[in-house]
C-alpha positions as CSV (number, residue, x, y, z in Angstrom):
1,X,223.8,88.9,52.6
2,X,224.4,86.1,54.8
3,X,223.6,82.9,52.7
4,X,221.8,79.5,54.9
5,X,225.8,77.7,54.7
6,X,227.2,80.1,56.5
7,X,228.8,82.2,53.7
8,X,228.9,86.2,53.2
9,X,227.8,87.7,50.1
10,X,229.1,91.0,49.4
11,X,228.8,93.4,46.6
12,X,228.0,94.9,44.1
13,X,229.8,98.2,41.7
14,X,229.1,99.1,38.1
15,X,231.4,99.1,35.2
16,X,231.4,98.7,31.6
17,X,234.4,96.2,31.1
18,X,232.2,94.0,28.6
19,X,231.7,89.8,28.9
20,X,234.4,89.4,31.7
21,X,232.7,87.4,34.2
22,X,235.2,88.1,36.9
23,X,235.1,91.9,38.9
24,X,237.8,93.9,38.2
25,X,240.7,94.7,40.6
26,X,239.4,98.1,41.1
27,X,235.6,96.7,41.9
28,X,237.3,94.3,44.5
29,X,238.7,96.7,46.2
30,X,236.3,99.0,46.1
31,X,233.8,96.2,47.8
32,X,236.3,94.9,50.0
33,X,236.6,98.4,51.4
34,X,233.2,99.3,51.6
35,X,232.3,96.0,53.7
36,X,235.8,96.8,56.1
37,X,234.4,100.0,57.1
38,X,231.1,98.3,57.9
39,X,232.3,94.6,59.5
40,X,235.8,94.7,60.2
41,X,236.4,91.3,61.1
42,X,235.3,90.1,57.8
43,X,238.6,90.4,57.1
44,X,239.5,87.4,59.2
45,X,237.7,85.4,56.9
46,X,238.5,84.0,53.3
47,X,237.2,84.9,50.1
48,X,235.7,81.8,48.3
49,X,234.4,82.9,45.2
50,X,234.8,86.3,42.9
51,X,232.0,86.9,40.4
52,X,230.8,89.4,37.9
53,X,227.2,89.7,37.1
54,X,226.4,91.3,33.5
55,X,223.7,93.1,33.0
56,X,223.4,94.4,29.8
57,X,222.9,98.0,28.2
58,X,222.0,98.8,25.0
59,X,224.2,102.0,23.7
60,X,222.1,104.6,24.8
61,X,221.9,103.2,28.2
62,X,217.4,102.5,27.8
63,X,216.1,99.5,27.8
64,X,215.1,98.4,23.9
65,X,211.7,97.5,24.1
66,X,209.0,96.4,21.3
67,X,208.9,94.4,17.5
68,X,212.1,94.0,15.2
69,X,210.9,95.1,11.5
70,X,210.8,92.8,9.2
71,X,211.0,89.7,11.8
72,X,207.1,89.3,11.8
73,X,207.1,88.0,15.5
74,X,210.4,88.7,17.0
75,X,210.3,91.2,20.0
76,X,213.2,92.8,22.6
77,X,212.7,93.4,25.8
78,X,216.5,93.2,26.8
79,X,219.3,96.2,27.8
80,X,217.6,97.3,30.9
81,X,221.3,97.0,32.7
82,X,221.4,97.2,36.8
83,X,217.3,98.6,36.4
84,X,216.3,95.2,34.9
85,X,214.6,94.0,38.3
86,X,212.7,97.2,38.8
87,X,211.9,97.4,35.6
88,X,210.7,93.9,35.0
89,X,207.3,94.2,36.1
90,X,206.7,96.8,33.9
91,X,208.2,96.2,31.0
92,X,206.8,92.6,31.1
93,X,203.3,94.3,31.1
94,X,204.2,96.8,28.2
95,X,205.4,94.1,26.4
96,X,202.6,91.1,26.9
97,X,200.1,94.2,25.7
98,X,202.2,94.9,22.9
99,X,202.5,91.0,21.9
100,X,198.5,90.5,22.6
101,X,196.9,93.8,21.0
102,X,199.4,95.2,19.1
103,X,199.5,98.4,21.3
104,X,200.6,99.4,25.0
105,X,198.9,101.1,27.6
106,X,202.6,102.3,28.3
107,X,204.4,104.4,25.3
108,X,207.2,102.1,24.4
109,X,208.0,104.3,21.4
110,X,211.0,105.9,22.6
111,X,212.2,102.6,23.5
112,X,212.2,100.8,20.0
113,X,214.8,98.5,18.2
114,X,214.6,100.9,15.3
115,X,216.2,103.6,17.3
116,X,219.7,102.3,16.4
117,X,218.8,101.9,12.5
118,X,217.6,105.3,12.6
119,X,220.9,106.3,14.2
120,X,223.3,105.0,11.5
């Protein structure tokens, strides 16, 4: 995306490396190759900046939606990973219903904190 200074912003891969907020060798190269094939003469110009944007996952890779027992009012809505944008919309709906009536028109069942407590 071409930015209004006059800068180039290229990207993006996926990887789970953790809280490093800088892109791995392999996701560098992997971009820089990726915009060659598609604008050569980006080459010609200089790289500025190298970031890493986390998004995070819960274990299972779902977002973990809904009420944490025994908190009285503390609720998730967090892990959604890469989706997060898509799937803010909706999961801000689920979740306002939730908060407000106690109930969702959307089942957020399969998405609760006490998945992982059940687990262990």
């Amino acid at each position: 995306l071409p930015t209004a200074g006059g800068d180039l912003l290229v990207g993006t891969t996926e990887e789970l490396v953790g809280f490093d907020p800088y892109p791995t060798m392999e996701a560098q190269n992997s971009i820089l190759e990726a915009v060659i094939r598609i604008a050569p003469n980006v080459l010609d110009a200089p790289i500025r900046d190298l970031t890493a944007c986390l998004r995070p996952y819960s274990p299972d890779q779902m977002p973990i939606l809904g009420p944490v027992p025994g908190t009285g009012s503390l609720y998730l809505s967090t892990g959604h990973g890469y989706k997060g944008i898509t799937l803010a919309i909706i999961s801000g709906k689920a979740m306002a219903q939730q908060i407000a009536n106690g109930r969702s028109d959307i089942d957020i069942a399969p998405f609760s904190p006490t998945r992982f407590a059940e687990a262990s």
